[in-house]
C-alpha positions in Angstrom: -12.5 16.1 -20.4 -9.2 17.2 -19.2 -6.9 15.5 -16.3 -6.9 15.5 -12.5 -3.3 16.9 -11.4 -2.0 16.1 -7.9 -3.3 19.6 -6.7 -6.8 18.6 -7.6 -6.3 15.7 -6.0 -5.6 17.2 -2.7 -8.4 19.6 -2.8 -11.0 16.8 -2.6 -9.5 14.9 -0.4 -9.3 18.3 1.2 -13.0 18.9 1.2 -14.1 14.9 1.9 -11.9 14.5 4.8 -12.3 17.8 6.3 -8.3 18.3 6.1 -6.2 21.6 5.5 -5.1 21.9 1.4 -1.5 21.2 2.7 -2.1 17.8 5.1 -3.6 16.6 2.2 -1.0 17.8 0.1 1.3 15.9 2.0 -0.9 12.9 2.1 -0.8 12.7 -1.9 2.6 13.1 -2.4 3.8 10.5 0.5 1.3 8.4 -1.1 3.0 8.3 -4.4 6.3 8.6 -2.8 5.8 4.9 -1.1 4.7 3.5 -4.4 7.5 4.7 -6.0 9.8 3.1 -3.7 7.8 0.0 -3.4 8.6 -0.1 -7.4 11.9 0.7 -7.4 12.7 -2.0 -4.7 11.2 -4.3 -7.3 7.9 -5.0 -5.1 4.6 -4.9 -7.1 2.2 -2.4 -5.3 -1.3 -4.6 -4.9 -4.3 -2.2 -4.0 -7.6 -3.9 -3.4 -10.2 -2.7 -5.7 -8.1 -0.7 -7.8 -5.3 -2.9 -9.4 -1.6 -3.8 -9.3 1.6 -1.8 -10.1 4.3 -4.3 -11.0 7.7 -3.2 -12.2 8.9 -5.1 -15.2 12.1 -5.5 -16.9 12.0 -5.2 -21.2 14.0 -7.4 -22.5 16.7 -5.8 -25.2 15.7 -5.7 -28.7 16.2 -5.2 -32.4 14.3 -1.6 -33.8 14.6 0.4 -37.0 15.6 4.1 -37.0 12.5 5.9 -37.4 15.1 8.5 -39.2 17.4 6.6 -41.3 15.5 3.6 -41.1 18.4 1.3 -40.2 18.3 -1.8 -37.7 19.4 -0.5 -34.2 19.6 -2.2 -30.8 17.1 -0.7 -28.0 18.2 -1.4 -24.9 17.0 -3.5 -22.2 14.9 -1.6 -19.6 12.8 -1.2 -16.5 9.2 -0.3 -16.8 6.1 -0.4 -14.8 3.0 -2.4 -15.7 -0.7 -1.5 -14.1 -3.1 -3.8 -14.3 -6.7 -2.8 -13.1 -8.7 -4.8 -10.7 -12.1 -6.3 -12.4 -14.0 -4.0 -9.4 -12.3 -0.7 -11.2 -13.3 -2.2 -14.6 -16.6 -2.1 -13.3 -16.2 1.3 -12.2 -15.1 3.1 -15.2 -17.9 1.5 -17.0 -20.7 1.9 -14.9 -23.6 3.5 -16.3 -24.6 6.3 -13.3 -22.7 7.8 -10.6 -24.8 6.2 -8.1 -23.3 2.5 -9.4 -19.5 4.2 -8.9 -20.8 5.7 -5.2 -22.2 2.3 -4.1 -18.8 1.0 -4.7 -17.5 2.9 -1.6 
């Protein structure tokens, strides 16, 4: 099972909305562009259905060296957290295609 890149993504939204490669193309990546400023404004990104992006700060903490197995300090940081709608759940564990279809 491998992974569906951003060009594949395109290419079906290509061939289900009846756009050119490169409008849909566009559509993907100014998708992804307005989450990613969303996130970095510190908004979580709610989609119905699917889930919530929420950017999250992690706190500072204590670590050992995985080299010289001394106590270091690991920053604090900013990280995003996804958490999948119950419908989506449903989704990825639905039994036929039909079930995943019927969502739509």
């Amino acid at each position: 099972m491998g992974a569906l890149t951003k060009r594949e993504l395109a290419e079906r939204i290509s061939e289900e909305l009846g756009f050119s490669i490169r409008m849909s193309a566009s559509l993907v990546d100014e998708f992804f562009h307005q989450i990613i400023k969303a996130l970095h404004q510190g908004e979580k990104v709610k989609m119905v259905r699917f889930g919530i992006l929420e950017p999250v700060i992690r706190q500072a903490r204590r670590g050992t060296s995985p080299v010289t197995g001394e106590p270091i300090e690991i920053p604090a940081k900013r990280t995003v957290v996804f958490k999948p709608s119950k419908t989506l759940k449903g989704m990825v564990n639905a039994a036929s295609a039909e079930e995943i279809l019927s969502n739509r």
